[in-house]
C-alpha atoms as an extended CHARMM CRD file, in Angstrom:
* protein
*
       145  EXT
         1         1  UNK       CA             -8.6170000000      -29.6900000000       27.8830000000  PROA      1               0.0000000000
         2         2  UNK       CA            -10.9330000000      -26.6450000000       26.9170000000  PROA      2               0.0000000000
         3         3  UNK       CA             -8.2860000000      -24.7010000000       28.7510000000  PROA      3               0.0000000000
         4         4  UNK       CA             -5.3140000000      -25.7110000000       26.5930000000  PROA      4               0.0000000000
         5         5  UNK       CA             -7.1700000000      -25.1310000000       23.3660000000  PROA      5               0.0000000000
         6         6  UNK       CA             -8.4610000000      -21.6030000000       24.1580000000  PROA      6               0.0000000000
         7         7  UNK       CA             -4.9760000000      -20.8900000000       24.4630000000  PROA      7               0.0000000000
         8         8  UNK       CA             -3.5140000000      -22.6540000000       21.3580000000  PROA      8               0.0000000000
         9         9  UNK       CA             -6.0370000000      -20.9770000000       19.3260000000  PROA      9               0.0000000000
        10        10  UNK       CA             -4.9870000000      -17.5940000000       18.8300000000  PROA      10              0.0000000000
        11        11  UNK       CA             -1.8180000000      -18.9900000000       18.6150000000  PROA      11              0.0000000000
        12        12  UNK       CA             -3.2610000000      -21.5170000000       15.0670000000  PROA      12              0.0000000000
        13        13  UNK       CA             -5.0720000000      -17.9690000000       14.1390000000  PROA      13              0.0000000000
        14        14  UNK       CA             -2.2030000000      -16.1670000000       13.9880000000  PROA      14              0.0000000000
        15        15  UNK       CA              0.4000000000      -18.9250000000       12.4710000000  PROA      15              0.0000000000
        16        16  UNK       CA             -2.7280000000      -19.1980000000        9.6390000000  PROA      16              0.0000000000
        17        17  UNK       CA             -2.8070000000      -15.2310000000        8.9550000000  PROA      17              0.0000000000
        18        18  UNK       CA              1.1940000000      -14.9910000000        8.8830000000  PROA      18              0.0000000000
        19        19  UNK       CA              0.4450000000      -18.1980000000        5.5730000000  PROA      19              0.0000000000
        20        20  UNK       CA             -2.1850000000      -15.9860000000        4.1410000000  PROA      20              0.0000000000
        21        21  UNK       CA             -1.3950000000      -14.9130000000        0.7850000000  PROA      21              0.0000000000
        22        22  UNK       CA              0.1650000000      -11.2220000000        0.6510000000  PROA      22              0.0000000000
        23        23  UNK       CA             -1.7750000000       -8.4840000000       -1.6010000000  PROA      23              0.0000000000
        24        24  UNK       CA              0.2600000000       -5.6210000000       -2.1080000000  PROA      24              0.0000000000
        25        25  UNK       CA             -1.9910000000       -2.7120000000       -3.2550000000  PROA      25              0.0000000000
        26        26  UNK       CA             -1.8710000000        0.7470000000       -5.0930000000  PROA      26              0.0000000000
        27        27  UNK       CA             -4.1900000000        3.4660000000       -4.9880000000  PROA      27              0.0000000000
        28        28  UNK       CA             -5.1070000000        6.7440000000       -4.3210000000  PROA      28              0.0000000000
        29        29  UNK       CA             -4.9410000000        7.8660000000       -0.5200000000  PROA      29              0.0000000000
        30        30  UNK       CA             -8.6210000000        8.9560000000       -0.8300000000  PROA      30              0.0000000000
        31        31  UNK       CA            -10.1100000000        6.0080000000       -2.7560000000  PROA      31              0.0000000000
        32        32  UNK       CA            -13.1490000000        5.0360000000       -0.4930000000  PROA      32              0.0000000000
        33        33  UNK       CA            -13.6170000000        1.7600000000       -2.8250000000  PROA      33              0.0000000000
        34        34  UNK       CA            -10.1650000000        0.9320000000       -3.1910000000  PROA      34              0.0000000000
        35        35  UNK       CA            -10.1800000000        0.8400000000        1.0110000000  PROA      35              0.0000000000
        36        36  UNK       CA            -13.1830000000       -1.0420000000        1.0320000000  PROA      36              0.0000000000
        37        37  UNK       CA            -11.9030000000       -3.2770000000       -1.5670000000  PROA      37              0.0000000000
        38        38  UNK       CA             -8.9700000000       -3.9960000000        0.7220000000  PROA      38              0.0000000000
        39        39  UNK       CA            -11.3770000000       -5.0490000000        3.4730000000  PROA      39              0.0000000000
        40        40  UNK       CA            -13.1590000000       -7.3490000000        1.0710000000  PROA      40              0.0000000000
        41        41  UNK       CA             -9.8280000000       -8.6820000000        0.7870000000  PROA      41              0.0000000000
        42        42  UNK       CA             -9.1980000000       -9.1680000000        4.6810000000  PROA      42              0.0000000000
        43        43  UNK       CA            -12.3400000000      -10.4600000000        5.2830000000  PROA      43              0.0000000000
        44        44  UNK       CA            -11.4140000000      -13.3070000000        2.9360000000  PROA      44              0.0000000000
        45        45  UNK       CA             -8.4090000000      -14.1020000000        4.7400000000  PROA      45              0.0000000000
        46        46  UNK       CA             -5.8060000000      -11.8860000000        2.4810000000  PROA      46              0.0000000000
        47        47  UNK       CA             -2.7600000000       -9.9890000000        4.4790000000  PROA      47              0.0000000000
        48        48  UNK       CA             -2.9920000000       -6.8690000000        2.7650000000  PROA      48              0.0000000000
        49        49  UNK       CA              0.0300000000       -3.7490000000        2.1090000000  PROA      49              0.0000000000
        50        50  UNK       CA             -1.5610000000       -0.7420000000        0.7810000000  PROA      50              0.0000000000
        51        51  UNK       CA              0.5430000000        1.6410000000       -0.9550000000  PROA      51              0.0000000000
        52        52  UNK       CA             -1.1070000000        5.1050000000       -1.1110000000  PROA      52              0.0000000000
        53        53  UNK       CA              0.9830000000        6.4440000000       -4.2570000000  PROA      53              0.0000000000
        54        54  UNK       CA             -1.5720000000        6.0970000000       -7.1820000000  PROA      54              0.0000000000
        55        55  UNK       CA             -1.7070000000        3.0870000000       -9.7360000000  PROA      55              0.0000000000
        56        56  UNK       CA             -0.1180000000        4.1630000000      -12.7680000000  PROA      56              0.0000000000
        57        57  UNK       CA              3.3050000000        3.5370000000      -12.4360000000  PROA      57              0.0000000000
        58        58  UNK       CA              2.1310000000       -0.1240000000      -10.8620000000  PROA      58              0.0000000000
        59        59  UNK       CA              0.1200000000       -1.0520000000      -13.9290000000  PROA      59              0.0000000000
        60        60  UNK       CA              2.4240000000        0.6930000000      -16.7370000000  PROA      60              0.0000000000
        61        61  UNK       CA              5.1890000000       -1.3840000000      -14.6670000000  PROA      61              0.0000000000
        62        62  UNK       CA              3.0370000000       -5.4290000000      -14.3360000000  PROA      62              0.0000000000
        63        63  UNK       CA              2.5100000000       -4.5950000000      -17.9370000000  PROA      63              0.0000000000
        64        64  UNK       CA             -1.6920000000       -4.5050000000      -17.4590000000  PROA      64              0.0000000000
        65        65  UNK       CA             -2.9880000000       -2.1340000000      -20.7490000000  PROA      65              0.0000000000
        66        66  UNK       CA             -4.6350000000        0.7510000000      -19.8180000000  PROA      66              0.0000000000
        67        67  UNK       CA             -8.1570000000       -0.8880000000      -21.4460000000  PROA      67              0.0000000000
        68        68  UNK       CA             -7.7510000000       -2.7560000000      -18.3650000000  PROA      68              0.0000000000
        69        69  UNK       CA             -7.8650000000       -0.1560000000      -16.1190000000  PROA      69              0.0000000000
        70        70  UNK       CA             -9.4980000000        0.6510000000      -12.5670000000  PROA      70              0.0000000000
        71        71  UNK       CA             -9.0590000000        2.5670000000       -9.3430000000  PROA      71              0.0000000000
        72        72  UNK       CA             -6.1990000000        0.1880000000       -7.8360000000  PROA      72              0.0000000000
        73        73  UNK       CA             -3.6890000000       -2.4610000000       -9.0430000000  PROA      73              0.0000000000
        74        74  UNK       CA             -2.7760000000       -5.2480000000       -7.0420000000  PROA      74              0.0000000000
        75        75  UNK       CA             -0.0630000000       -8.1820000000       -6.9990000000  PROA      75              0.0000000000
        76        76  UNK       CA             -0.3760000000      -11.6340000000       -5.1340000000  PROA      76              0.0000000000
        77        77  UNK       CA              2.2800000000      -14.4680000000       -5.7860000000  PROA      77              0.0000000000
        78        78  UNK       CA              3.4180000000      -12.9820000000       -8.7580000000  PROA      78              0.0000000000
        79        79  UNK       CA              0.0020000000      -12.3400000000      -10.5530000000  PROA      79              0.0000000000
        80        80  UNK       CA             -1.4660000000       -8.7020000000      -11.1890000000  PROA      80              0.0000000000
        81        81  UNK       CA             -5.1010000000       -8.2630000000      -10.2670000000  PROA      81              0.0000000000
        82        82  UNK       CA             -6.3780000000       -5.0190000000      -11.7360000000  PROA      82              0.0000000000
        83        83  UNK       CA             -9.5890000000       -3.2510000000      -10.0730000000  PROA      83              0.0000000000
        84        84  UNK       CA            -12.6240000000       -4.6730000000       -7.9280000000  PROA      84              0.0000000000
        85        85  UNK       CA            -11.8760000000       -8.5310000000       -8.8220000000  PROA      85              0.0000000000
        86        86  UNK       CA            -13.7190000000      -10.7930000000       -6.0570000000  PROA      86              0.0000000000
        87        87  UNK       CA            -11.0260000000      -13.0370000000       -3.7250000000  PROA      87              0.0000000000
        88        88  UNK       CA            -12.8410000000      -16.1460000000       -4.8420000000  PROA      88              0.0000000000
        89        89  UNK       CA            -11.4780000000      -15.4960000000       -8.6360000000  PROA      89              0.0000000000
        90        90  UNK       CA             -8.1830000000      -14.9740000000       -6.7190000000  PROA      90              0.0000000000
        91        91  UNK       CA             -8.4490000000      -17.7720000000       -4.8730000000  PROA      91              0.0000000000
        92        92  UNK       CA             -9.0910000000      -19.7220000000       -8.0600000000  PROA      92              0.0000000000
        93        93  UNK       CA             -6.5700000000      -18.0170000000       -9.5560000000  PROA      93              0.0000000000
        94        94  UNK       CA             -3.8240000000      -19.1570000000       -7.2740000000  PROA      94              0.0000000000
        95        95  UNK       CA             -4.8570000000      -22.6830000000       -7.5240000000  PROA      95              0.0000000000
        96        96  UNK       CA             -5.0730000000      -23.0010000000      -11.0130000000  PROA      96              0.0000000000
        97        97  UNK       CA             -1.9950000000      -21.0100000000      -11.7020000000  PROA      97              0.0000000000
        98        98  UNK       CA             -2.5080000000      -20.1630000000      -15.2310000000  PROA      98              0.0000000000
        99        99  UNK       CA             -0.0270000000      -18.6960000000      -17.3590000000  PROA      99              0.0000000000
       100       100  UNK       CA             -1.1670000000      -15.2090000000      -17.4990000000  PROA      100             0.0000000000
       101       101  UNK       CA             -0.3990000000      -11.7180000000      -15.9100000000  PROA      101             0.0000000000
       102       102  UNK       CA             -3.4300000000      -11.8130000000      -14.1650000000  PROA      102             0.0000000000
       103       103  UNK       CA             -6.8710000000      -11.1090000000      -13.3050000000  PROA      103             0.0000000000
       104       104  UNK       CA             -8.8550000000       -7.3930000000      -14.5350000000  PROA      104             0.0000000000
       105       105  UNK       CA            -12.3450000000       -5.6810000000      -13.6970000000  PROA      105             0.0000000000
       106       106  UNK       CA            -12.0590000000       -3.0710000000      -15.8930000000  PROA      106             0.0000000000
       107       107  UNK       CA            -13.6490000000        0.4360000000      -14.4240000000  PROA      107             0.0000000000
       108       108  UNK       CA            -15.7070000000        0.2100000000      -11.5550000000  PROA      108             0.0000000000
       109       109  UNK       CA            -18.5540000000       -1.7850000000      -12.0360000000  PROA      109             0.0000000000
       110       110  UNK       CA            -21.1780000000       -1.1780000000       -9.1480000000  PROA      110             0.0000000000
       111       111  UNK       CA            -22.1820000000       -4.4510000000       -7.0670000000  PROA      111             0.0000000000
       112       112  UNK       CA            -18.3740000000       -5.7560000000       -7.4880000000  PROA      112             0.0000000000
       113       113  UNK       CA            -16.3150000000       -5.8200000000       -4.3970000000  PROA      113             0.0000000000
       114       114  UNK       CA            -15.8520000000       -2.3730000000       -3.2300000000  PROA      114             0.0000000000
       115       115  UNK       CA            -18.4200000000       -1.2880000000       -5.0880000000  PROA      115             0.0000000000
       116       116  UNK       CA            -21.3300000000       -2.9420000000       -3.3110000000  PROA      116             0.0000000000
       117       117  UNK       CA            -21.4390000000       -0.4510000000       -0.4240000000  PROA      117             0.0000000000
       118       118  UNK       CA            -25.0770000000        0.4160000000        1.0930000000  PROA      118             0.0000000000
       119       119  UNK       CA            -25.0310000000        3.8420000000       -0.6550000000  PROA      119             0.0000000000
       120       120  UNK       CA            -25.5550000000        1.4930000000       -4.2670000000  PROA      120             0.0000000000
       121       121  UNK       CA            -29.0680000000        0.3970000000       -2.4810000000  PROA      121             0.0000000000
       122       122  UNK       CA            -28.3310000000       -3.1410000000       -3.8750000000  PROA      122             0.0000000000
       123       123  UNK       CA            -27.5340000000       -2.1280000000       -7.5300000000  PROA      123             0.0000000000
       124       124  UNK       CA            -25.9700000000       -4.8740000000       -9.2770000000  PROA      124             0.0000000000
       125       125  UNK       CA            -24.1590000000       -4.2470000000      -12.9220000000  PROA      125             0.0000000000
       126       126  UNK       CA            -22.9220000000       -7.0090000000      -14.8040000000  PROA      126             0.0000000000
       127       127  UNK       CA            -19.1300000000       -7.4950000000      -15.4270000000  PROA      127             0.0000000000
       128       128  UNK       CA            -16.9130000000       -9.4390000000      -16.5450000000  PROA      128             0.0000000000
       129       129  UNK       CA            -13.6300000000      -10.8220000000      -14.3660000000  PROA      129             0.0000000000
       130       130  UNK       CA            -10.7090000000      -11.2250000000      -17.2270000000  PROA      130             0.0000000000
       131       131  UNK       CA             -8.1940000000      -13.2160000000      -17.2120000000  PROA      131             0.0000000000
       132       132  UNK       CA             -4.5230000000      -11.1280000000      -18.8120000000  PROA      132             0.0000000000
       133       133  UNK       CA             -2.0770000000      -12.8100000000      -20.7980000000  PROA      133             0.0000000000
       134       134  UNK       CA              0.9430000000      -11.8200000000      -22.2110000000  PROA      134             0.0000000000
       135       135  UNK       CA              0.1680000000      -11.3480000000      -25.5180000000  PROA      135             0.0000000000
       136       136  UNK       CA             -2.0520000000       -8.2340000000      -24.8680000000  PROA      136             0.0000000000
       137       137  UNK       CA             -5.3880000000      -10.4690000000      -24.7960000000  PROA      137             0.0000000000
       138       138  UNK       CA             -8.1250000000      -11.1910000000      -22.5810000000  PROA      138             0.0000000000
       139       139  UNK       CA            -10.4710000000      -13.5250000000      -21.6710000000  PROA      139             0.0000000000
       140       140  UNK       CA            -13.6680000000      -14.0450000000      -19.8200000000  PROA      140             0.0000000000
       141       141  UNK       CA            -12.5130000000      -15.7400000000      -16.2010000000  PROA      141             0.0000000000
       142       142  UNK       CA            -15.5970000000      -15.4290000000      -14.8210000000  PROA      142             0.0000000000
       143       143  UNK       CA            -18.8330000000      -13.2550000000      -15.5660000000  PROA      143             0.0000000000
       144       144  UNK       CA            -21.2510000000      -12.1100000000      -13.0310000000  PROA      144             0.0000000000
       145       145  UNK       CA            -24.7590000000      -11.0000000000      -13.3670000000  PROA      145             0.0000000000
């Protein structure tokens, strides 16, 4: 029995990844927070497609105002996620499926995801996780302190 489920378990591991939701990702080739950003990402069970072209054109083209702005623009099941927002809020996100753009961390606030790296020595800002809507306005999804 312990032989048959060491060998269906890479197989459940594997069938679980290729279910995981997709992040599609742009940013700069040489963004060291965007990367680990991504791996934040991974390591909370997001497949992840990084396009090294820039963000611009992604978040001039999911509509995301450039108030809203960070290092790297995302998309997952339709919704734009803008900058260093934790998976948990995406998580949430997906299971609430408001009707809204997305989810924003504006700039790069240090102690977010991808921005908690040891060279912050534990630094923690406060931000805010926002939640887009159509109309051009915002609202507090989540705040951390």
């Amino acid at each position: 029995m312990l032989g048959v489920l060491a060998a269906v378990q890479p197989r459940l591991a594997s069938a679980q990844f290729a279910q995981a939701p997709l992040v599609e990702v742009w940013k700069s080739p040489t963004c060291g927070c965007c990367k680990d950003w991504i791996a934040h990402m991974q390591a909370s069970g997001f497949r992840v497609k990084a396009n090294d072209t820039g963000n611009t054109a992604a978040r001039a083209r999911l509509k995301i105002a450039e108030r809203f702005g960070s290092c790297h623009t995302a998309v997952v099941d339709g919704y734009a996620i803008e900058g260093h927002v934790p998976a948990s809020e995406i998580r949430r996100l997906l299971k609430e499926r408001p009707a809204a753009i997305g989810l924003a961390v504006p700039g790069m606030p240090i102690g977010s995801p991808g921005m908690d790296g040891p060279e912050y020595r534990g630094r923690k800002d406060a931000y805010d996780v926002l939640l887009l809507r159509a109309d051009g306005a915002a609202s507090v999804y989540r705040r951390y302190a």
